[in-house]
Residue frames as a rotation matrix with the C-alpha (Angstrom) as fourth column:
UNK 1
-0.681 -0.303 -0.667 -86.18
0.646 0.180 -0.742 101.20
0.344 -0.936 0.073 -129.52
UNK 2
0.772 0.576 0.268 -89.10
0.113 -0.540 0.834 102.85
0.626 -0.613 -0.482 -126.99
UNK 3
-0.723 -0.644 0.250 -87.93
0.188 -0.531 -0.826 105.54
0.665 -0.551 0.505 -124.68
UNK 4
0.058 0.711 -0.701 -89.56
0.926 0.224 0.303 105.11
0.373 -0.667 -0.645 -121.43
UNK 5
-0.197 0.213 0.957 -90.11
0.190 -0.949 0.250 108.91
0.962 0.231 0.147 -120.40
UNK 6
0.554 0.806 -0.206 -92.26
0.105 0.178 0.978 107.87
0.826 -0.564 0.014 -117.38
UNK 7
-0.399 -0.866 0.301 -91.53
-0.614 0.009 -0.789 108.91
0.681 -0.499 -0.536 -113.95
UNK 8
-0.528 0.527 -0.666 -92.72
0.470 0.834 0.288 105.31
0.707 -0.162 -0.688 -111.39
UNK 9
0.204 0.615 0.761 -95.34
-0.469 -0.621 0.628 106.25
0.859 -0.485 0.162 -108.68
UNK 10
-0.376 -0.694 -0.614 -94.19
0.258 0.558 -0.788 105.60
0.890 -0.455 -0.031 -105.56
UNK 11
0.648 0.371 -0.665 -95.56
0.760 -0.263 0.594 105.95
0.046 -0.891 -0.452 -102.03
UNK 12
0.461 -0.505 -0.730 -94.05
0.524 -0.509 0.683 109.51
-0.716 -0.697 0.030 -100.72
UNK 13
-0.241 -0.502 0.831 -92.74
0.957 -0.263 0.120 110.79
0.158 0.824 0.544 -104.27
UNK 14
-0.628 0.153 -0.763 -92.39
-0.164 -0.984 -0.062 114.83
-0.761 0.086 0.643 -105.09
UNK 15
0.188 0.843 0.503 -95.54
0.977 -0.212 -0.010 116.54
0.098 0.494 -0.864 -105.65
UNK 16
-0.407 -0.047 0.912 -96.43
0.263 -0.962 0.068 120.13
0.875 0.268 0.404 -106.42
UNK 17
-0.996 -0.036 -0.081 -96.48
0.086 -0.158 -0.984 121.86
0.022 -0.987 0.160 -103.09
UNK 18
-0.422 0.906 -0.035 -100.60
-0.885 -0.420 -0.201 121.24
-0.197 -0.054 0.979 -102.14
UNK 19
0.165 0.091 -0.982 -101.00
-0.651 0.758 -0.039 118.32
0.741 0.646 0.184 -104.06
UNK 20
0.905 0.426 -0.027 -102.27
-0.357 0.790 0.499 114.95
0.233 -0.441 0.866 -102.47
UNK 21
-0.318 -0.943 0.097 -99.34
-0.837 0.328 0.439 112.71
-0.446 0.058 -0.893 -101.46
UNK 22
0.109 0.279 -0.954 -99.03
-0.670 0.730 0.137 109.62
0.734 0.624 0.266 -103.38
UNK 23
-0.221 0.057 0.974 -99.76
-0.899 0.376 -0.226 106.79
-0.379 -0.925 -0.032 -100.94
UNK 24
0.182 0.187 -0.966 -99.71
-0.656 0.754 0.022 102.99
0.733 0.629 0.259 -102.49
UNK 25
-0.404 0.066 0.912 -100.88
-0.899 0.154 -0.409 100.81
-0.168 -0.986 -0.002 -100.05
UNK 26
-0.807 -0.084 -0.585 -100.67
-0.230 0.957 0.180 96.70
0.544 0.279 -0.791 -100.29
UNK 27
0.202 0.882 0.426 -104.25
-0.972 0.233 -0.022 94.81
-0.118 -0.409 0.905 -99.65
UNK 28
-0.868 -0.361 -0.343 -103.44
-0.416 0.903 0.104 91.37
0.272 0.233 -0.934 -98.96
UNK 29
0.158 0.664 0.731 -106.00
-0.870 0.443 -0.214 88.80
-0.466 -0.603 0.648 -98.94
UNK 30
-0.542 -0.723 0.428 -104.73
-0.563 0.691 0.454 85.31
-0.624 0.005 -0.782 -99.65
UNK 31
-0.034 -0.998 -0.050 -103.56
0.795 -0.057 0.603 84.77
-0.605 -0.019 0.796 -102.10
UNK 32
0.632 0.338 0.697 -104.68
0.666 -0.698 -0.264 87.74
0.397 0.631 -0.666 -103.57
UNK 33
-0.287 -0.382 -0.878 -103.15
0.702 -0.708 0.078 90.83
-0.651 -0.595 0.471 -103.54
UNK 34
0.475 0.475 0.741 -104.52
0.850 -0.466 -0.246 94.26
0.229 0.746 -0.625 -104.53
UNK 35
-0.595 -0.750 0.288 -103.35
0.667 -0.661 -0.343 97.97
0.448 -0.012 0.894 -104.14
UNK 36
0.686 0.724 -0.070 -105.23
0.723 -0.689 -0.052 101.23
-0.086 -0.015 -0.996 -102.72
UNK 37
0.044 -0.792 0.609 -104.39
0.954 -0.147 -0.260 104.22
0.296 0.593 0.749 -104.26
UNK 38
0.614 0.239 -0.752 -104.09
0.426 -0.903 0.061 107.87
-0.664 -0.358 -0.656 -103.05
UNK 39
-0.569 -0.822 0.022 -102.60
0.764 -0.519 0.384 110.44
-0.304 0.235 0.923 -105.46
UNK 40
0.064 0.715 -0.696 -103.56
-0.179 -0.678 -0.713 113.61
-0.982 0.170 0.085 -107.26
UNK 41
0.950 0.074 0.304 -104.70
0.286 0.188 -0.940 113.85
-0.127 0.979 0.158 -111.15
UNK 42
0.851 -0.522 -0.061 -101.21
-0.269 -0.332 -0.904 115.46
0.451 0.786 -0.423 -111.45
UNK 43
0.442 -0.838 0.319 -99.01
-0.542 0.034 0.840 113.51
-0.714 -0.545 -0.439 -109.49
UNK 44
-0.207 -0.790 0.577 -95.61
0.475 0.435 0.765 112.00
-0.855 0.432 0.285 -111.24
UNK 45
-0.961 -0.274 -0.028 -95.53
0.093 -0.418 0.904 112.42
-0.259 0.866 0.427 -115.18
UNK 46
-0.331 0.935 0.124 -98.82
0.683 0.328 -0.653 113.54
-0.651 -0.132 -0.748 -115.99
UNK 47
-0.768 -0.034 0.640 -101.04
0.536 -0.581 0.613 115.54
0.351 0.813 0.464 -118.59
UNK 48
-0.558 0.518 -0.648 -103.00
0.166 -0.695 -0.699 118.63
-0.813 -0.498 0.302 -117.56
UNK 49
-0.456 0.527 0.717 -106.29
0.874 0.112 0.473 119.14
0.169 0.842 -0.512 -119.64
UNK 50
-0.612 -0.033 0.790 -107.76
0.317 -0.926 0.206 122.24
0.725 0.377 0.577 -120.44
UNK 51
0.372 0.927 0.048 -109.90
0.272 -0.159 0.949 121.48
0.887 -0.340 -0.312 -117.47
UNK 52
-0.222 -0.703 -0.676 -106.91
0.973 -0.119 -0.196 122.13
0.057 -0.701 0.710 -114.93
UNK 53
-0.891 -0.453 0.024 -107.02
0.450 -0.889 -0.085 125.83
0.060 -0.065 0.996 -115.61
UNK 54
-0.758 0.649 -0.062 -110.59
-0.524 -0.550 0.650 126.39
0.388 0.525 0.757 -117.06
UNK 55
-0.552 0.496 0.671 -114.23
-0.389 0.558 -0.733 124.92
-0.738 -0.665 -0.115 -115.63
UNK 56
0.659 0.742 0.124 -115.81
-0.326 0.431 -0.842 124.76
-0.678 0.515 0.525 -118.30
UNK 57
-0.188 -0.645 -0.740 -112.33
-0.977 0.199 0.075 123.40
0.099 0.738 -0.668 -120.40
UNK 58
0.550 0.460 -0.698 -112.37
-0.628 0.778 0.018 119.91
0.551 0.428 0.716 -121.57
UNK 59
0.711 -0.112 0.695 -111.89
-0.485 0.638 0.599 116.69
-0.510 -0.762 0.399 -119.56
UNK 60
-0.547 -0.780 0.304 -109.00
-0.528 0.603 0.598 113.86
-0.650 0.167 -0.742 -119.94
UNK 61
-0.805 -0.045 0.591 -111.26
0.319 0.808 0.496 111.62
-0.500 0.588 -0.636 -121.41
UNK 62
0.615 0.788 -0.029 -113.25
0.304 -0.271 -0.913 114.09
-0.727 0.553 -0.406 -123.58
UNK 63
0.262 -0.687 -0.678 -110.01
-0.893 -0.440 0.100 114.97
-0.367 0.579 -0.728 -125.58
UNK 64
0.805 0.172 0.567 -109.20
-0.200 0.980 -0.014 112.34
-0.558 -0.102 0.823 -128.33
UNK 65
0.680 -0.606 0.414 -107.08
0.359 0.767 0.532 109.51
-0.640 -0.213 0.738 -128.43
UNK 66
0.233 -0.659 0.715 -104.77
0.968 0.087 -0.235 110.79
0.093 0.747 0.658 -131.38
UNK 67
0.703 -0.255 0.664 -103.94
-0.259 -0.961 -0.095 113.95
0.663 -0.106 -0.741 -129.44
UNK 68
0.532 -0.818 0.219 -101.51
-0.689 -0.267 0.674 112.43
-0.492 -0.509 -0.706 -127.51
UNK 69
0.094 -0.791 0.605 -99.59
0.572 0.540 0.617 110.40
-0.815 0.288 0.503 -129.90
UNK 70
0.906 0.376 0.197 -97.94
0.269 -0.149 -0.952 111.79
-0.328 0.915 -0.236 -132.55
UNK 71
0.390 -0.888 0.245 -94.54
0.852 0.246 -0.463 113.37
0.350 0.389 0.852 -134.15
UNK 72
0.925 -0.317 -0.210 -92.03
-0.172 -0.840 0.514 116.15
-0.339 -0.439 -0.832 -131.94
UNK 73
0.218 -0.975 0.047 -88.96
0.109 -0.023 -0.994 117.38
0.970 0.222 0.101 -131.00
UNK 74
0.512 0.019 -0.859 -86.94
0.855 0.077 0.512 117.59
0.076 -0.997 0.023 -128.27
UNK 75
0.444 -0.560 0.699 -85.84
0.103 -0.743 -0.661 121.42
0.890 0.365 -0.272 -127.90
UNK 76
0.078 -0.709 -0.700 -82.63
0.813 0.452 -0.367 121.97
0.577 -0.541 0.612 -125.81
UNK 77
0.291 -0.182 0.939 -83.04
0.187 -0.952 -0.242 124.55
0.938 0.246 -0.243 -122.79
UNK 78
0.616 -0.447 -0.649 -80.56
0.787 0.397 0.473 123.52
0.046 -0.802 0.596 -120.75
UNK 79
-0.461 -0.688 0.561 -78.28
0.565 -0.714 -0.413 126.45
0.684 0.127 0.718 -119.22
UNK 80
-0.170 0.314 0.934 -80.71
-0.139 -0.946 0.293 128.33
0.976 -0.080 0.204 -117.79
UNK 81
-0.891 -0.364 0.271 -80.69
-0.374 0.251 -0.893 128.94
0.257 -0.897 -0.360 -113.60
UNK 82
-0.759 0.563 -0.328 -82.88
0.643 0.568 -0.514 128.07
-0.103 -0.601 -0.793 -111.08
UNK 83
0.231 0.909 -0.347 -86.73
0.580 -0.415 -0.701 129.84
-0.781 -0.039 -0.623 -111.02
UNK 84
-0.602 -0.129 -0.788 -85.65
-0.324 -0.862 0.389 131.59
-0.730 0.489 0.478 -114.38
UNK 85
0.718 0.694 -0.054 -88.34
-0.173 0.103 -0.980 132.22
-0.674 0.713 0.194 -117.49
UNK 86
-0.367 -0.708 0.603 -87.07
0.432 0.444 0.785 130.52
-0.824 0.549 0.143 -120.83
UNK 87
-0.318 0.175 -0.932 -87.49
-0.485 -0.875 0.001 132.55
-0.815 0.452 0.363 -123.76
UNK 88
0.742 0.385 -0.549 -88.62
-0.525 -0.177 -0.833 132.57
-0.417 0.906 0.070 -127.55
UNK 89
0.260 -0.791 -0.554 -84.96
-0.958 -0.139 -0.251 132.17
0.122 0.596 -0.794 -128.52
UNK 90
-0.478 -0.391 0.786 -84.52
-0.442 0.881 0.170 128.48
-0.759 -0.266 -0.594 -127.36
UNK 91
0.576 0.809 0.117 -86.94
0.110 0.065 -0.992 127.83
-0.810 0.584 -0.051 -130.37
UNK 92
0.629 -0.015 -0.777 -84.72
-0.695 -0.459 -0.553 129.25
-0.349 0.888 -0.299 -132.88
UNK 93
-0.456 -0.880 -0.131 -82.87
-0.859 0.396 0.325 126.40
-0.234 0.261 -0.936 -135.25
UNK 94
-0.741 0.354 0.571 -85.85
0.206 0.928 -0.309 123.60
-0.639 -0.111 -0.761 -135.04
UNK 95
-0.749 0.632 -0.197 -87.90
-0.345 -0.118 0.931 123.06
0.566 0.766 0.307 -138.24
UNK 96
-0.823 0.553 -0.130 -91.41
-0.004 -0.235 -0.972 123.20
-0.568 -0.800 0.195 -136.00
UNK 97
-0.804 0.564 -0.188 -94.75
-0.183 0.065 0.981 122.27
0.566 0.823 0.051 -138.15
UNK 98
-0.286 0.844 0.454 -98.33
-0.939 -0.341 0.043 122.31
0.191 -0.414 0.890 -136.99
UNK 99
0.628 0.501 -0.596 -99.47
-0.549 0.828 0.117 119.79
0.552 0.253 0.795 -135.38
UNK 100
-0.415 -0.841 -0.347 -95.87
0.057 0.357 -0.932 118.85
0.908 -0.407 -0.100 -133.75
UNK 101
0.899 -0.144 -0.413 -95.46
0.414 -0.026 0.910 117.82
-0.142 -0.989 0.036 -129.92
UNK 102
0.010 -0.908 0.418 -92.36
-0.209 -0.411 -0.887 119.68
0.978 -0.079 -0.194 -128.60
UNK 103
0.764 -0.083 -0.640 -90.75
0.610 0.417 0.674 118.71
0.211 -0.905 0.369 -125.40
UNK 104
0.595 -0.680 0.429 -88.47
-0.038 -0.557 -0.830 120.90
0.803 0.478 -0.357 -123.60
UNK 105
0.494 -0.584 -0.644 -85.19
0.835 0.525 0.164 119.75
0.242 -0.619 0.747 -121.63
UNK 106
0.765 -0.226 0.603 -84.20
-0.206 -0.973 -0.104 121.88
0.610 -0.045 -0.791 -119.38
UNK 107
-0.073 -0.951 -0.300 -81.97
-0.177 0.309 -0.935 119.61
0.982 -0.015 -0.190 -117.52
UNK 108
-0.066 0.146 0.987 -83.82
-0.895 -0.446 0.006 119.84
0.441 -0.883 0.160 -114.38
UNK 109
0.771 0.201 -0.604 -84.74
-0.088 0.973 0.213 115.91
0.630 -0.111 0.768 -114.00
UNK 110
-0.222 -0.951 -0.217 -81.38
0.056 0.210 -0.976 115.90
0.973 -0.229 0.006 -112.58
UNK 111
-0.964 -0.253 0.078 -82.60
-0.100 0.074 -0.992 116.97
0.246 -0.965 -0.097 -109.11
UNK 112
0.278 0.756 -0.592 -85.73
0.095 0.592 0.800 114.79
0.956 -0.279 0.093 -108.73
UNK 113
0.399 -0.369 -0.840 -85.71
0.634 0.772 -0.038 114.25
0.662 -0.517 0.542 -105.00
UNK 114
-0.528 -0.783 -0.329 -84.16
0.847 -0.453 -0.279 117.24
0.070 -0.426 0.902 -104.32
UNK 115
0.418 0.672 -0.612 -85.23
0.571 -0.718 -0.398 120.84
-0.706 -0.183 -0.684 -103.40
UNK 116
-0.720 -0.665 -0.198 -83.63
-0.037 -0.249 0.968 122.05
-0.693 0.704 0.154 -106.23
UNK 117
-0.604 0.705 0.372 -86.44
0.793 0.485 0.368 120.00
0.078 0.517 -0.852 -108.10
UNK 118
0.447 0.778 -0.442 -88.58
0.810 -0.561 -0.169 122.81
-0.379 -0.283 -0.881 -106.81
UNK 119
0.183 -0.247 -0.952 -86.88
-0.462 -0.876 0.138 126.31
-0.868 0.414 -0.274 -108.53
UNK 120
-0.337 -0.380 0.861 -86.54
0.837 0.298 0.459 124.84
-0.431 0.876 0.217 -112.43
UNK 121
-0.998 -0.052 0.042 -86.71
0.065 -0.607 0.792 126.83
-0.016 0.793 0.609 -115.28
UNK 122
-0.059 0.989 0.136 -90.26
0.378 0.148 -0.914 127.70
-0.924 -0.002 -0.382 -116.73
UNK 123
-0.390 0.184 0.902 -91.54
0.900 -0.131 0.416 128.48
0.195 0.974 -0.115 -120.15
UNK 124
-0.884 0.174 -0.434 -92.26
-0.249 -0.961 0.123 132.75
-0.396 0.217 0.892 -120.55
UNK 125
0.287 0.958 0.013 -95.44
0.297 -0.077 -0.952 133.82
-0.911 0.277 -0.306 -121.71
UNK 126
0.170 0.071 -0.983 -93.96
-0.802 -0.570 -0.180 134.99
-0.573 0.819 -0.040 -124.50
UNK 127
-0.894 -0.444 0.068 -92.70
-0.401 0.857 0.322 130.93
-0.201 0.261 -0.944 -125.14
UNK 128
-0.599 0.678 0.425 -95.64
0.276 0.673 -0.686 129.47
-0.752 -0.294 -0.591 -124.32
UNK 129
0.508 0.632 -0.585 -97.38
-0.324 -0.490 -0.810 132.16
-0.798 0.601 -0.045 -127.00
UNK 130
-0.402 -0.650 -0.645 -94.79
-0.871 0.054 0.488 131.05
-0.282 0.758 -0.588 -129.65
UNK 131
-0.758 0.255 0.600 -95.61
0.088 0.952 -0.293 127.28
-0.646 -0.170 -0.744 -128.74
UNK 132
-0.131 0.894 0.428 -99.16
0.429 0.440 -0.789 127.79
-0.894 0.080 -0.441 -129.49
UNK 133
0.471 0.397 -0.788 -99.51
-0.577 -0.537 -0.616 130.64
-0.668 0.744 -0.023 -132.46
UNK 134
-0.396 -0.181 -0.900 -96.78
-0.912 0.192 0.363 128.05
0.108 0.965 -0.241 -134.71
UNK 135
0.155 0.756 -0.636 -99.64
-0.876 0.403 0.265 125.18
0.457 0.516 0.725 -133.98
UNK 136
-0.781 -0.624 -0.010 -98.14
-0.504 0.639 -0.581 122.79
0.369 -0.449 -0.814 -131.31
UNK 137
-0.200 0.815 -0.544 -100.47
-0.178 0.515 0.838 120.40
0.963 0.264 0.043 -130.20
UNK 138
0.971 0.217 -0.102 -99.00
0.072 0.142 0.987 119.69
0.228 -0.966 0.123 -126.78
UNK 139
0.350 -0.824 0.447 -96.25
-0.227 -0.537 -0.812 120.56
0.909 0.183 -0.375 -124.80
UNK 140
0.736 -0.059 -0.674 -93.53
0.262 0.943 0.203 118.72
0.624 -0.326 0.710 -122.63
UNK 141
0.261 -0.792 0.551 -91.36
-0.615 -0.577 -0.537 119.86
0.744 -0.199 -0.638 -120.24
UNK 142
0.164 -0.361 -0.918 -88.93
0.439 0.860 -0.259 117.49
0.883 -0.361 0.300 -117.98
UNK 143
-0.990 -0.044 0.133 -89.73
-0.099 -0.456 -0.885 119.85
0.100 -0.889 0.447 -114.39
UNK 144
-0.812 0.492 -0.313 -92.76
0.552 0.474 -0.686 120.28
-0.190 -0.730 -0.657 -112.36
UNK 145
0.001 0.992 -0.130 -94.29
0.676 -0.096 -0.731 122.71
-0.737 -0.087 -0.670 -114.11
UNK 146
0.088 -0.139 0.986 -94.41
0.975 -0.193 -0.114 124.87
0.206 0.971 0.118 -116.95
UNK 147
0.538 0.245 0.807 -94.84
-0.050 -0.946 0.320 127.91
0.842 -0.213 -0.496 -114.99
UNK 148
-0.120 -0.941 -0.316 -93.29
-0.043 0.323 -0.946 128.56
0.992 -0.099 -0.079 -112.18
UNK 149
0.052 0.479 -0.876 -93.58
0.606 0.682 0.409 126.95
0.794 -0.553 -0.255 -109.04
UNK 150
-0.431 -0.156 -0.888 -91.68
0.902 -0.052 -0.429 129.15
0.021 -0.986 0.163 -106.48
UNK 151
-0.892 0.191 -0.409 -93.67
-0.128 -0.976 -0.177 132.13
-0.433 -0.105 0.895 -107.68
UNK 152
-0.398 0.828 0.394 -97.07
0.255 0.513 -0.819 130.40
-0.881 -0.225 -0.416 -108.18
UNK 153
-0.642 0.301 -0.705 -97.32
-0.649 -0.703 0.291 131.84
-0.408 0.644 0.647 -111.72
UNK 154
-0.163 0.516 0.841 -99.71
0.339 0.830 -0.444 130.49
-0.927 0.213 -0.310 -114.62
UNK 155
0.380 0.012 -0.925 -99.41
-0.745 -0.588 -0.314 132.66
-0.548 0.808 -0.215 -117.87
UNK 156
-0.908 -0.375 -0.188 -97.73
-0.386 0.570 0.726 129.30
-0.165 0.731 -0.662 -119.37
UNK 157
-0.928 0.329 0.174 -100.69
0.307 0.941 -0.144 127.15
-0.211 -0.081 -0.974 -118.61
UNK 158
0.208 0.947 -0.244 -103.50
0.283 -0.297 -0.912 129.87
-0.936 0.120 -0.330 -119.23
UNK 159
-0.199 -0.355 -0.913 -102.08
-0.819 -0.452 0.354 130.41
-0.539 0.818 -0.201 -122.55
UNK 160
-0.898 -0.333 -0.286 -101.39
-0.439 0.651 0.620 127.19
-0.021 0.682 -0.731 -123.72
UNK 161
-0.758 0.623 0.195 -104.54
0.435 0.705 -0.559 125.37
-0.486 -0.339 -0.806 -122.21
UNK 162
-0.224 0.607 -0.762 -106.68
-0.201 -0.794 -0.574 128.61
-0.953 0.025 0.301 -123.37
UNK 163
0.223 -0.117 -0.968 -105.47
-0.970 -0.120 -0.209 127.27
-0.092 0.986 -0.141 -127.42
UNK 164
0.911 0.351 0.217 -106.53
-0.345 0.936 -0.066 123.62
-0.226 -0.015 0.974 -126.34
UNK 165
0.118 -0.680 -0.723 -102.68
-0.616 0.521 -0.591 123.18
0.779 0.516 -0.358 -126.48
UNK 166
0.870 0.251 -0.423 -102.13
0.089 0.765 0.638 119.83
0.484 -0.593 0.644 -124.15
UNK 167
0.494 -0.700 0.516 -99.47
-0.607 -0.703 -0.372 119.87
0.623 -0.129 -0.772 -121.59
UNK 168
0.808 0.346 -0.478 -97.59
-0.057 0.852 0.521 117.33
0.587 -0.393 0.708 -120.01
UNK 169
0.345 -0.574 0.743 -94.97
-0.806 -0.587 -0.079 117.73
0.481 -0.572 -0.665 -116.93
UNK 170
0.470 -0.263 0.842 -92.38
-0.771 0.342 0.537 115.57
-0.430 -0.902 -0.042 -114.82
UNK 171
0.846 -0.290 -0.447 -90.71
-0.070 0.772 -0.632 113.82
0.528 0.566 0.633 -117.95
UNK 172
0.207 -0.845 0.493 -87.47
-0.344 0.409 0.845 111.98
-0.916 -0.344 -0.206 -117.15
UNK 173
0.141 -0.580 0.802 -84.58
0.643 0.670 0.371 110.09
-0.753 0.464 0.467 -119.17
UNK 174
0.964 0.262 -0.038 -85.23
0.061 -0.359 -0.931 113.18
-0.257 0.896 -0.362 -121.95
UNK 175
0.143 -0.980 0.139 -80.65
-0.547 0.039 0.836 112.10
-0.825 -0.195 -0.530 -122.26
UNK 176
-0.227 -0.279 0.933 -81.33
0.323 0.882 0.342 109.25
-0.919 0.379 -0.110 -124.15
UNK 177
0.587 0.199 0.785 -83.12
0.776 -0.413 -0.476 111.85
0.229 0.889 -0.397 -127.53
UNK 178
-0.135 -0.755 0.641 -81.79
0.988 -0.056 0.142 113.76
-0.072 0.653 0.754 -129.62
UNK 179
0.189 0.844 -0.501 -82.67
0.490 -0.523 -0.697 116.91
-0.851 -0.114 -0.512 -129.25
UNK 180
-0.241 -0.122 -0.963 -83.69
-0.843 -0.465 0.270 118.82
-0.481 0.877 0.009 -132.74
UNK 181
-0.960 0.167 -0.225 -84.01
0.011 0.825 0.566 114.66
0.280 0.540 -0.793 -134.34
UNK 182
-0.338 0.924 0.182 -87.52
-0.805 -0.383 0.453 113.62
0.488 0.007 0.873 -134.71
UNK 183
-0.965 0.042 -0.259 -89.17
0.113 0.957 -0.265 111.21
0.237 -0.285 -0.929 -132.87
UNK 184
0.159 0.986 -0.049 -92.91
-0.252 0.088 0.964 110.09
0.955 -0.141 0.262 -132.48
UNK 185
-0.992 -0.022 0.121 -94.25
-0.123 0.195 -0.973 110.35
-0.003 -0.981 -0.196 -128.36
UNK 186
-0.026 0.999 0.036 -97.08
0.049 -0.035 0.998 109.11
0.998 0.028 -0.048 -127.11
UNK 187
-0.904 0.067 0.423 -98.44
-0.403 -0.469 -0.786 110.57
0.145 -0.881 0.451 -123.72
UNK 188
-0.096 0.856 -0.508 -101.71
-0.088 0.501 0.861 108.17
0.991 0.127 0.028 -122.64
UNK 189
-0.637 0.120 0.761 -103.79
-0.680 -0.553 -0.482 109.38
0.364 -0.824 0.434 -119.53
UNK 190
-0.739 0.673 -0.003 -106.51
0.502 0.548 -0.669 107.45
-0.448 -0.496 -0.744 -117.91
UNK 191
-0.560 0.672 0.485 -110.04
0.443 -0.252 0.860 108.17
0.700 0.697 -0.157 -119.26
UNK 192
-0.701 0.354 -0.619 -110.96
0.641 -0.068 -0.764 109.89
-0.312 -0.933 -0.179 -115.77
UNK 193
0.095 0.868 0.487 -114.72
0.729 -0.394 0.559 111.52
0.677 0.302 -0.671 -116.57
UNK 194
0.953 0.302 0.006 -114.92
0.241 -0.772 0.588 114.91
0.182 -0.559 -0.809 -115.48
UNK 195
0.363 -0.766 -0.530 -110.99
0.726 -0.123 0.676 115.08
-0.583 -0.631 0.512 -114.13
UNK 196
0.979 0.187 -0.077 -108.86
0.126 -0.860 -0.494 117.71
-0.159 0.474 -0.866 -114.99
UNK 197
0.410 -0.879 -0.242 -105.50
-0.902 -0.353 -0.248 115.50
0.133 0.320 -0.938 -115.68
UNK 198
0.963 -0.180 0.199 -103.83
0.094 0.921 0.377 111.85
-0.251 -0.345 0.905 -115.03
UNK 199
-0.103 -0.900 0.424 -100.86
-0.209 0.436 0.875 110.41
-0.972 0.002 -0.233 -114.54
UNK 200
0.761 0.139 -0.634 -99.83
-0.639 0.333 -0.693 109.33
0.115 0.933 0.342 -118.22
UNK 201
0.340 -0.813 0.472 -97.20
0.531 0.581 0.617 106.45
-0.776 0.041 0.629 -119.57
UNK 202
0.805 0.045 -0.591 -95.11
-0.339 -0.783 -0.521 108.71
-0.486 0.620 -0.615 -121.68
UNK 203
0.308 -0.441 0.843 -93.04
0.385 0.868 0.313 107.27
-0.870 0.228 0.437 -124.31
UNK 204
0.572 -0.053 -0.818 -91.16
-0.737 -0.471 -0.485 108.17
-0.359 0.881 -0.308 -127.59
UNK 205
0.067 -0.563 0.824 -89.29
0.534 0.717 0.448 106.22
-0.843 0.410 0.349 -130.39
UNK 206
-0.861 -0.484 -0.155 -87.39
0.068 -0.413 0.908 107.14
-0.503 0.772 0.389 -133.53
UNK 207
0.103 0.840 -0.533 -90.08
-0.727 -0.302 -0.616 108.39
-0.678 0.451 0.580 -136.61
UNK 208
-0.284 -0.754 -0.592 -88.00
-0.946 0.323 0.043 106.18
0.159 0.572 -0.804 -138.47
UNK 209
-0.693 -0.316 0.647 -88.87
-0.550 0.813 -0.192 103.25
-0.466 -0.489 -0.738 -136.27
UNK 210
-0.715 0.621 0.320 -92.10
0.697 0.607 0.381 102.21
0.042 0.496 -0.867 -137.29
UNK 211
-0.829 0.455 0.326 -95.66
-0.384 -0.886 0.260 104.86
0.407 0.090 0.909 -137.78
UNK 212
-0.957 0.135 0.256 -97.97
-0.280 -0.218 -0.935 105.02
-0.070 -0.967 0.246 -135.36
UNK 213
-0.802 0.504 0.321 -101.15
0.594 0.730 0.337 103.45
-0.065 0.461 -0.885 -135.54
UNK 214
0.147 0.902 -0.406 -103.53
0.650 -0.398 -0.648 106.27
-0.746 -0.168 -0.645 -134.99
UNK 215
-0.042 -0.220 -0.975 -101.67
-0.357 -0.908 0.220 108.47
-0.933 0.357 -0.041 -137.55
């Protein structure tokens, strides 16, 4: 079974406060029909490339293809309040190995939609420094932002991004895995030249199920 992750783009959806609105706009011309799009590189589920933080960091589609698929976990840091930093200690108990995606549920998906959605948890600098020194590759997290929104920080994202670790925000459904069980995700941006993120389709399935073709 494939776990759709993805959240849909929608005219008017929650962005990060600044951030384009998304605007999908029908072009009929009989019997064609086409779309125009407005959004930003980081609207809905999307992956932030080291160029988000850094100018001279690499681009979406200078970063290859077999960095975003590969084998994680989901780690469980649900509990924790609104605008609060998640620690080291939500780590402890998961057999972590270089090279791993990790995704972390904090439980926030729940208030998509909602201002709530805006105060979630965020990932400490001291997390984000764990993340990267035991070799993650990239890092999921099922809120708007790894850092934290109502207090404009970035110590998650200049860390990780700084140790080329990939980051991807706004997962959903993260109910349906196990968290701690393994499962293989793949996270697959647009090839935008020069951009500094895209929307992605973000997906996981059991390791068990079948092994990825790029691995």
């Amino acid at each position: 079974m494939i776990y759709d992750l993805t959240r849909p783009l929608h005219t008017n959806m929650p962005v990060y406060p600044g951030d384009p609105a998304v605007q999908i706009n029908a072009l009929i011309d009989p019997p064609w029909q086409i779309s125009a799009l407005r959004l930003g590189s980081h609207s809905g589920t999307h992956l932030d490339a080291p160029r988000h933080r850094f100018a001279d960091g690499v681009s979406v589609e200078a970063i290859p293809v077999e960095r975003f698929i590969g084998p994680g976990l989901v780690i469980d840091a649900r509990g924790y309040p609104a605008n609060a930093a998640i620690d080291p200690a939500v780590l402890d108990g998961y057999n972590l190995q270089p090279g791993m995606i990790v995704v972390i549920r904090t439980g926030w998906e729940e208030y998509w939609s909602r201002d709530e959605y805006f105060r979630h948890p965020y990932l400490s600098a001291t997390l984000a420094q764990a993340l990267a020194q035991r070799g993650v590759t990239l890092v999921g997290i099922d809120a708007l932002s790894v850092d934290s929104t109502v207090d404009g920080g970035d110590a998650a994202h200049v860390t990780l991004l700084s140790q080329q670790v990939l980051i991807v925000e706004n997962l959903c459904n993260l109910a349906a895995l196990v968290c701690g069980e393994r499962y293989t995700f793949a996270f697959l941006p647009l090839p935008l030249v020069a951009a500094d993120g895209s929307p992605v389709r973000a997906l996981a399935w059991s390791a068990t199920d079948f092994v990825s073709p790029l691995r």
